[in-house]
N, C-alpha and C positions, 0 to 999 in steps of 0.2 A: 263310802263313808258319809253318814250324816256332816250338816254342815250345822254350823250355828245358827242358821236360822231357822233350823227345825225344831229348838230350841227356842222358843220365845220367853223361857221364863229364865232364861240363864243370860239373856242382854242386861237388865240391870245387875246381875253377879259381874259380868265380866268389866263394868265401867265402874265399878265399888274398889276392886280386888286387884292387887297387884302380883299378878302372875310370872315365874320364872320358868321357864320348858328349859331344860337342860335335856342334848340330843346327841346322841352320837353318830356322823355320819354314817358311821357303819351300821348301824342299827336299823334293817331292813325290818322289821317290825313298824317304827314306830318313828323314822324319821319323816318320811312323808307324812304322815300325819300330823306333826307336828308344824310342818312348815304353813298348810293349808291351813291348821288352826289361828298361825300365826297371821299368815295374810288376811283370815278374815276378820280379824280383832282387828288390824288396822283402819278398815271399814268404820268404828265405832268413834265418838267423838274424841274422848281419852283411851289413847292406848296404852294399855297397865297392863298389858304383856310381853315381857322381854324373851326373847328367843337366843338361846345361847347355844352353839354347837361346836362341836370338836371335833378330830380327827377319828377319834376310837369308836368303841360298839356302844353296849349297857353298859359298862362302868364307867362312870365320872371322876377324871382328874383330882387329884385332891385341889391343887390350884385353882380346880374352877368353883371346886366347894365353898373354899375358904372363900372366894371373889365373890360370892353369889352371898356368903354369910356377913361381911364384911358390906357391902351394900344396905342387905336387909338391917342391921347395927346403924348405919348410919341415917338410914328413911325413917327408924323408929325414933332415933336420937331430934331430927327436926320434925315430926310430929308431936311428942312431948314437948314440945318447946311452946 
């Protein structure tokens, strides 16, 4: 898998944008990739990517939905501000 820095035009996307990876452990497609994604956002000065995983596959909890949409409500709430 590419990494992000093969990528050079997507560093300033990633320190603008606030990112949610929502993953399921079981999710052999696409949970490794998600973690490595997540480790290398770390790397960058602002990390505005949150890595959120679960026990399950591809389908996402409704709880983590709501938790995830209930965040993004309130980041917007003190932006507006």
């Amino acid at each position: 898998m590419p990494t992000i820095a093969h990528y050079p035009d997507l560093h300033p996307i990633i320190s603008a944008v606030k990112m949610h990876l929502i993953v399921g452990k079981q999710d052999h497609y696409r949970y490794e990739n998600a973690v490595l994604f997540n480790e290398q956002a770390k790397k960058y000065q602002e990390n505005n990517v949150k890595l959120i995983t679960h026990d399950g596959g591809h389908v996402i909890p409704e709880n983590i939905v709501r938790q995830v949409i209930h965040d993004l409500d309130k980041s917007a709430e003190v932006s507006n501000e």
